[in-house]
C-alpha positions in Angstrom: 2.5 40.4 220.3 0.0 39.8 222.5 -4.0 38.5 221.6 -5.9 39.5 218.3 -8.9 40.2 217.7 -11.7 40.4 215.5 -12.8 44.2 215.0 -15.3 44.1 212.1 -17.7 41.8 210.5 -19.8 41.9 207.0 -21.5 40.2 204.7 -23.6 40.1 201.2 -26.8 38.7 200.7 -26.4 35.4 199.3 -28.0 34.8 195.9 -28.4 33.1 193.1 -27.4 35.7 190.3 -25.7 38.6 191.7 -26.0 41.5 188.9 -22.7 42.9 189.2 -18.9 42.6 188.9 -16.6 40.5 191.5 -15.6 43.4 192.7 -18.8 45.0 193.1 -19.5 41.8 195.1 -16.7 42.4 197.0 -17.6 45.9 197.4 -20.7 44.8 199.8 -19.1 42.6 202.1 -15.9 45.0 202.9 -18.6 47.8 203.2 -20.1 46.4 206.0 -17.5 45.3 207.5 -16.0 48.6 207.7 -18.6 50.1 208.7 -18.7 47.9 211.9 -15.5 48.3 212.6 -16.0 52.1 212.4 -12.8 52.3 210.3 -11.6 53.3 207.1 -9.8 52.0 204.3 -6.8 53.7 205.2 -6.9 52.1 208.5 -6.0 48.5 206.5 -2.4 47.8 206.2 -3.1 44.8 203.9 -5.8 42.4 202.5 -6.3 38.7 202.4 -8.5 38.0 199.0 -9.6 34.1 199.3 -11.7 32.2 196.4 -11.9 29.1 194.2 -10.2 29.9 191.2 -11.7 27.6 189.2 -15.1 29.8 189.1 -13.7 33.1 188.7 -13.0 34.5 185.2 -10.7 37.5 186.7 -7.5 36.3 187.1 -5.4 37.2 190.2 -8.6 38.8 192.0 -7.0 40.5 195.0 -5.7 43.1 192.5 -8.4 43.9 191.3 -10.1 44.4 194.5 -7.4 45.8 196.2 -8.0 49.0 193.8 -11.4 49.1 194.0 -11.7 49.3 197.6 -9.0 51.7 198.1 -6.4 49.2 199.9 -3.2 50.3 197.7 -0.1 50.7 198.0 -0.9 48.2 200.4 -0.1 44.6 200.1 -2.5 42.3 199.1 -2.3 38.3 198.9 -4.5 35.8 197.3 -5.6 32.6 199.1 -7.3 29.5 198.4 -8.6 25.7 200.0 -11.9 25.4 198.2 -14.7 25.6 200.6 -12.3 27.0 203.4 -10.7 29.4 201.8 -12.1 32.3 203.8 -11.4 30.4 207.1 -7.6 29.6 206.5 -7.5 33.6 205.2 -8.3 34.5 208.7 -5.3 32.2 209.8 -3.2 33.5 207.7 -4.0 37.4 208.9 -3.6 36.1 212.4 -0.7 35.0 211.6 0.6 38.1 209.4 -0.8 40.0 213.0 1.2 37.9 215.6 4.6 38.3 213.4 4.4 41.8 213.9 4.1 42.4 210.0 1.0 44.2 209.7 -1.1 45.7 212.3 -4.7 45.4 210.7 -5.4 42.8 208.1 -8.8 42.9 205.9 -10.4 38.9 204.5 -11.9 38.9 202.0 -14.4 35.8 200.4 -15.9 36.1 197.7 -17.6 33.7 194.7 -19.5 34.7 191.7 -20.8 31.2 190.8 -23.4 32.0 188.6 -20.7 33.6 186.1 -20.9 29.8 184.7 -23.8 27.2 184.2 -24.5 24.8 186.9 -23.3 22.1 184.6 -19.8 23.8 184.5 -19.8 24.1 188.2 -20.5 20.5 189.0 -17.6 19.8 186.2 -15.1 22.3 188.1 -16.0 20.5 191.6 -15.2 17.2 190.4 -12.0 18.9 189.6 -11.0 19.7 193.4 -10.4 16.2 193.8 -7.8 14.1 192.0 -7.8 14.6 188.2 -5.7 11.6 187.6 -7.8 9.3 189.3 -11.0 10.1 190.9 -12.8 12.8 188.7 -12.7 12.0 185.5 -15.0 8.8 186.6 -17.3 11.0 187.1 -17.5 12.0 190.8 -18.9 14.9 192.1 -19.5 16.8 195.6 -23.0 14.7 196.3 -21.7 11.3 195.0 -18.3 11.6 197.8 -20.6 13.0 200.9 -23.3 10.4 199.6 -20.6 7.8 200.0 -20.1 9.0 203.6 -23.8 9.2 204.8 -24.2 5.0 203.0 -21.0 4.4 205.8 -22.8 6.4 208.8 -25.9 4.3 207.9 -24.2 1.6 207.5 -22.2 1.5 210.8 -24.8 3.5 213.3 -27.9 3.0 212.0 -28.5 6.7 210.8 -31.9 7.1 208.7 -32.6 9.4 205.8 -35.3 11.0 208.5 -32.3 11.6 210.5 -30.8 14.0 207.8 -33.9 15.5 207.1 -34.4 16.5 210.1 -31.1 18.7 210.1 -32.4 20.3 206.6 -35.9 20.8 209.0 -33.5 22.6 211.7 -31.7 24.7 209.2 -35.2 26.4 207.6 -36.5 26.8 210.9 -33.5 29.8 211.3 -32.8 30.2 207.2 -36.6 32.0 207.4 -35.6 34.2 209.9 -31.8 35.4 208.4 -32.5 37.8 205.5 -28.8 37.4 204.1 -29.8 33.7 203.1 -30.7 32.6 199.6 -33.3 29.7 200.8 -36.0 31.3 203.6 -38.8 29.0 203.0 -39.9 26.6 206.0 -39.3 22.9 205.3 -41.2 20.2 207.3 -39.8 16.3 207.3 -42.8 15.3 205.7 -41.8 16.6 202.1 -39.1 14.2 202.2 -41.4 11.6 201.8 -43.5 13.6 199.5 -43.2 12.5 195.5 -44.3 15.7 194.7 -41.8 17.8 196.7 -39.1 19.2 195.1 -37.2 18.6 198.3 -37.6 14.8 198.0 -35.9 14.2 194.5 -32.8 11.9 194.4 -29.7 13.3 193.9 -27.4 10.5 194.6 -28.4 7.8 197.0 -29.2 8.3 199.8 -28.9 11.9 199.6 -32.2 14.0 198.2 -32.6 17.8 196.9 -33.2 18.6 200.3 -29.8 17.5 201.7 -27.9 19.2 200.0 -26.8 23.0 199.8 -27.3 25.3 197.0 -24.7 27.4 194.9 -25.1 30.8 195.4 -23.0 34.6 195.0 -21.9 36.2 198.0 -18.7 37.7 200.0 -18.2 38.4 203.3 -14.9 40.4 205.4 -13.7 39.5 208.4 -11.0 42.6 209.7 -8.4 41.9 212.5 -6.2 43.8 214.4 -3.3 43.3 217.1 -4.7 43.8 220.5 -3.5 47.5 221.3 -5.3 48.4 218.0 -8.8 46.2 218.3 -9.2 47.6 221.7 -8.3 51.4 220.6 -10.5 51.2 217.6 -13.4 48.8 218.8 -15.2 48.8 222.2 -16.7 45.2 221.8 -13.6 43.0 220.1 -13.9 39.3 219.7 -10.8 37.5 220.6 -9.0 34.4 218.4 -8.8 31.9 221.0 -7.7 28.8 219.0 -7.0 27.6 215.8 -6.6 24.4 214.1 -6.1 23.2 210.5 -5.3 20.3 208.9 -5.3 17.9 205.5 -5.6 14.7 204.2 -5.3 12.5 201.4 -7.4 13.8 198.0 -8.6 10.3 197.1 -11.1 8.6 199.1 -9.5 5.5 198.6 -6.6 6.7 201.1 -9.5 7.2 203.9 -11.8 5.7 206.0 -15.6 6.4 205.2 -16.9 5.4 208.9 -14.9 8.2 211.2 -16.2 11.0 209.6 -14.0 13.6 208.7 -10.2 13.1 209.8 -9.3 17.0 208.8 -11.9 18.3 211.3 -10.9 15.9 214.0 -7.2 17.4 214.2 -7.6 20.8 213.4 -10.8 20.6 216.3 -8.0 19.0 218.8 -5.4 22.0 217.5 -8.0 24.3 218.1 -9.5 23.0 221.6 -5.6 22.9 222.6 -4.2 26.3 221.6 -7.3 28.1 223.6 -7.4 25.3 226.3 -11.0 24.7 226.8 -13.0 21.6 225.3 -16.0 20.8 223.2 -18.0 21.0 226.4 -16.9 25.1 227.0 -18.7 25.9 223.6 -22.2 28.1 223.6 -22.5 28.3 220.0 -21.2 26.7 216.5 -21.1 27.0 213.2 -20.1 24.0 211.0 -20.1 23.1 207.6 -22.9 21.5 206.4 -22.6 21.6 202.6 -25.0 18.3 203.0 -27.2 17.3 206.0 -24.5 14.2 206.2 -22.3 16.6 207.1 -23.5 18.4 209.8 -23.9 14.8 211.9 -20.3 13.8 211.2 -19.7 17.5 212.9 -21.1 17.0 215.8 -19.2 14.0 216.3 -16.1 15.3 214.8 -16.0 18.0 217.4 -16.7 16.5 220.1 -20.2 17.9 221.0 -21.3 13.9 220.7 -20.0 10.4 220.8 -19.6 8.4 217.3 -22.6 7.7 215.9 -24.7 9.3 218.3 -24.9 12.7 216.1 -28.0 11.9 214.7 -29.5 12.0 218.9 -28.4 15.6 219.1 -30.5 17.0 216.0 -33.4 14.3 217.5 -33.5 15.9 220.8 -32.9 19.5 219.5 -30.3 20.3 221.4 -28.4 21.8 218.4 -31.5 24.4 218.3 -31.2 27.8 219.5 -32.5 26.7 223.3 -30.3 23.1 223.2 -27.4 22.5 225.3 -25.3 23.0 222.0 -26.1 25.4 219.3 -25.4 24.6 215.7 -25.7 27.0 212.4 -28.7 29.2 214.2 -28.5 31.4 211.2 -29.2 28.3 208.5 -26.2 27.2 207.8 -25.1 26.5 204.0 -28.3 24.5 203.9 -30.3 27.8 203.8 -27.7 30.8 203.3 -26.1 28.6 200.0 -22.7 28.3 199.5 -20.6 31.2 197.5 -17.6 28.7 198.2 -15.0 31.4 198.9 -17.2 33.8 200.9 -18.4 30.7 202.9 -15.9 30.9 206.3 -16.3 34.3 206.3 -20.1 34.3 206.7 -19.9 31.8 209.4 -17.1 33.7 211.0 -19.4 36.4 211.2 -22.2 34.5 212.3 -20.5 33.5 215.5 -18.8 37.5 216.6 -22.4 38.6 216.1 -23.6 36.2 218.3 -20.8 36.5 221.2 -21.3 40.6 221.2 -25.3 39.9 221.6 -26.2 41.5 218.1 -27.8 38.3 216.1 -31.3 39.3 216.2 -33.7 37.0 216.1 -30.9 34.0 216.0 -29.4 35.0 219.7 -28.6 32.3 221.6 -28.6 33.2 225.4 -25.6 34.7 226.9 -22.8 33.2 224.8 -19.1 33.0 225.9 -17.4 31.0 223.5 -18.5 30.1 219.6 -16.5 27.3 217.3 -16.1 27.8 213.3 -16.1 24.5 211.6 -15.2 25.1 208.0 -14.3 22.1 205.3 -12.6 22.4 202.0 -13.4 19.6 199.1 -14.3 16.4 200.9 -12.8 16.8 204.1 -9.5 17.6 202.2 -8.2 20.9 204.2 -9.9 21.1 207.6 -10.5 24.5 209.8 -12.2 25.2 213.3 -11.5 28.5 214.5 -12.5 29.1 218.2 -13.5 33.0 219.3 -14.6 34.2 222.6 -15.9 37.4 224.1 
């Protein structure tokens, strides 16, 4: 069926309390997205609708959005894997693409997590891991990654200024991206600072300022077969690769000090299916839901040896002008994390960056960008590799 590509791109603001319905939510992603691709609704033989269900108080959402953006009698599907939701939606409409089924497929992520208290929200997180035996001991999302950066520490010598540092890097472009809920400038120094809100313990040794903040938000990704991308858009971004992969929901069935397994397959899927390595890759977004996080990517893809992620974010070569770009638009650490909207946004992130239209975030002449998105704790695993 030939290559597909990427013909449209959009994104909400991320915030805190978003005013409207889902769907109006919806409504602001897909309109953007549409409007890049120079399209229409009626160009859209079917949608991809991808959320946690556990936040939404609409059942079935892709109904309801299929109406309200004018995408029936279409068909529309509903997809979710946590965090990476949007990111395996986009795999999906490659694959509904390649099979010849539809022609032009519409993702859509979306989360409206301020449509319950934060306390709910923790509560509902613990529940993406085990029920029967991990969450109702009272784990949450900080507590598991916490768990991870004590291993990293543990076997490599990684500091808490290490992680800060990656918060530093991800203000430093959060300022700068007006779609991003947190655009204040943070310096390592209020890490150490009692008085700092970004200092407060969370769970040990992770601090406010490691971790990412809940937020509202959707984002569309559109694709199309190649004979339609390259009649309806004159600057396409091709799917080059992509991997995905899963592992066991309790921790207990893993091992804390190799990172995350999930990202290490679906990296080697993706690297394999578009044949190029971690070397070949001018820009990257990855998931860094805490700073921990973003270290065990860097290692987890390839761009550095174990345990030598924390020398990348050190040297600053995963700054805009480093040898490998990471999250140059601020990452979940600044944008905040609508969970179902968040592959999406990254998604976009990287297209806008290999057609030369990200602003103040443009990295220099990129070729190639990487998509690392993680559902849960390293339960489902994307990476999604694009090129010009």
């Amino acid at each position: 069926m030939g290559k597909i590509g990427i013909i449209g791109v959009g994104q909400s603001a991320f915030v805190r309390g978003y005013p409207g319905s889902i769907r109006e939510l919806a409504f602001e992603g897909f309109k953007e997205a549409v409007k890049d691709a120079q399209i229409s609704a009626n160009d859209i033989d079917a949608s991809i609708v991808c959320s946690a269900p556990e936040y939404d108080k609409q059942r079935s959402p892709s109904g309801i959005f299929a109406e309200y953006l004018g995408l029936i009698p279409q068909p529309t599907f509903y997809l979710e894997s946590l965090c990476s939701s949007s990111s395996m939606g986009l795999r999906m409409a490659y694959s509904l693409v390649k099979a010849g089924l539809h022609d032009v497929v519409a993702v859509i992520g979306f989360q409206k997590m301020s449509e319950i208290s934060s306390a709910e929200s923790q509560e509902r997180m613990g529940r993406g891991a085990d029920i029967q035996w991990e969450s109702p001991f009272g784990t949450m999302m900080p507590a598991y990654y916490a768990m991870y950066a004590r291993a990293h520490m543990e076997k490599y010598g990684t500091t808490p200024e290490d992680l800060a540092l990656v918060r530093v890097k991800a203000a430093t472009y959060g300022q700068i991206n007006e779609k991003a809920v947190y655009r204040k400038p943070v310096t390592l120094e209020m890490f150490t600072d009692p008085e700092s809100p970004m200092a407060g313990p969370v769970s040990s040794p992770l601090r406010v300022g490691d971790c990412c903040a809940n937020a509202d938000g959707s984002s569309c990704v559109i694709v199309a077969n190649e004979e339609k991308a390259k009649a309806m858009s004159d600057k396409p971004v091709w799917i080059l690769g992509l991997g995905a992969a899963s592992n066991s929901v309790n921790l207990a069935g893993r091992d804390l000090f190799t990172g995350l397994r999930v990202a290490e397959l679906a990296a080697q899927q993706a690297y394999k299916m578009a044949g190029i390595g971690p070397k070949d890759v001018d820009v990257a977004e990855v998931h860094d839901c805490f700073t921990i996080a973003e270290i065990m990517a860097y290692e987890n893809l390839g761009f550095a040896a174990p345990g030598e992620g924390k020398e990348l974010i050190k040297s600053k070569e995963t700054y805009k002008e480093g040898s490998i770009p990471v999250n140059i638009d601020g990452g979940l650490l600044s944008k905040g994390h609508p969970i179902g909207a968040t592959g999406g946004s990254q998604i976009r992130t990287v297209v806008l960056q290999l057609r030369g239209e990200a602003g103040e975030m443009q990295v220099k002449d990129p070729e190639i960008g990487l998509v690392h998105n993680i559902g849960g704790v390293g339960i489902y695993g994307n990476v999604t590799i694009l090129g010009r």
